[in-house]
N, C-alpha and C positions, 0 to 999 in steps of 0.2 A: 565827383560831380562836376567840378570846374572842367575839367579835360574833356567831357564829354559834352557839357554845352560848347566849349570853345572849337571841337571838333563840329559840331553842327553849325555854327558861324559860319566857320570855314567854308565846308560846304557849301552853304548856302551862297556865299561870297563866291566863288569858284565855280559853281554851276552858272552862274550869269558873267561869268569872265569878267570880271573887273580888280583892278588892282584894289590893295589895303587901300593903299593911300586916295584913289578913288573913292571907295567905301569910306575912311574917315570925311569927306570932304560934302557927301551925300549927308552924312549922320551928325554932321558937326561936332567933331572931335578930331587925335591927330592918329596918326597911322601908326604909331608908338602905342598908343594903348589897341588901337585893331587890332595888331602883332600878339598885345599881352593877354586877351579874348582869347584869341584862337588858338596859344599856345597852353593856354588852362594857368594861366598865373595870376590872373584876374579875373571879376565875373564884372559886367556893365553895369552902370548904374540904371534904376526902370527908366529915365527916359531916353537910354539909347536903347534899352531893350524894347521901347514901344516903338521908335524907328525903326529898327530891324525890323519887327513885325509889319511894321505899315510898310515898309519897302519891299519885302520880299511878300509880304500876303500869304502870311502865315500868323497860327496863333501862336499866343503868348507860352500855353502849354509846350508848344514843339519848341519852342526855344529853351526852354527852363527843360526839358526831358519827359517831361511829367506825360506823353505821349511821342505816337511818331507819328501821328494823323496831323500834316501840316496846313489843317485847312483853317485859313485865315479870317479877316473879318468879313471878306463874302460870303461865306459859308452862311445862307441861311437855316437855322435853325428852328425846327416846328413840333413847339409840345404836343404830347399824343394827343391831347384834348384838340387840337387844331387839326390834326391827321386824322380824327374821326370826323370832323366836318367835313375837311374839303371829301372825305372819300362818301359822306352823304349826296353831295355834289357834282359825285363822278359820270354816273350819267348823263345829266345834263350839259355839263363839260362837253362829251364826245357826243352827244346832239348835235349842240353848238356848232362844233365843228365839222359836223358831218350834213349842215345845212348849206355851209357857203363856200363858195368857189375862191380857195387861194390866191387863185389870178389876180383875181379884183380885189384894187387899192377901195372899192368902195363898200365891198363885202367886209373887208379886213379892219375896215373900222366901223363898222356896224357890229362885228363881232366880237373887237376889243371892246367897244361901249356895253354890249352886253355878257361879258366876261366880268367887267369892271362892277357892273349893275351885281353880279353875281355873288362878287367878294364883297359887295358893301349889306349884301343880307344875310351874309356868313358876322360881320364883324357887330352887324346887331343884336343874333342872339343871344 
């Protein structure tokens, strides 16, 4: 298991080109243990493994193995319960937007207010 997280480090490290010792200096640590990461002779303690997550934006799953879905802490996530309202709201949605001219900076925020308006009567039911 260590080899296999420490190869995903790597990775990770490497696809943004930046040296270990960069990477240690990001994560505050030294490039001695980076090395010992990515070689699988060591595993991070959690809070370099929350900075690698927070720096690369990925989740804590793709690092530990536990998936290869490396979607981070943007990834919103939406209970089903939420994905049957908004799709109550789908039509209205493409109303919405099928009322007002993209061009217009005055349309576009008439449209977000009533987009906004939209989601505050979804979060009251």
């Amino acid at each position: 298991m260590k080899k296999k997280i420490g190869e995903r480090l790597r990775d990770l490290r490497m696809g943004v080109h930046i040296s270990q010792t960069k990477l240690a200096s990001i994560l505050g640590t030294q490039q001695s243990s980076i090395n010992r990461y990515e070689q699988g002779q060591s595993v991070p303690v959690p809070e370099i493994f929350i900075k690698y997550a927070d720096y690369f934006d990925v989740s804590m799953d793709y690092l530990y193995c536990r998936t290869d879905d490396p979607r981070g802490k943007q990834y919103e996530f939406q209970p089903k319960i939420l994905q049957e309202k908004a799709g109550d709201n789908k039509e209205m949605r493409e109303f919405i937007e099928m009322c007002f001219d993209p061009k217009s900076p005055v349309n576009g925020r008439l449209k977000d207010a009533l987009f906004q308006m939209l989601n505050e009567g979804k979060e009251e039911t």
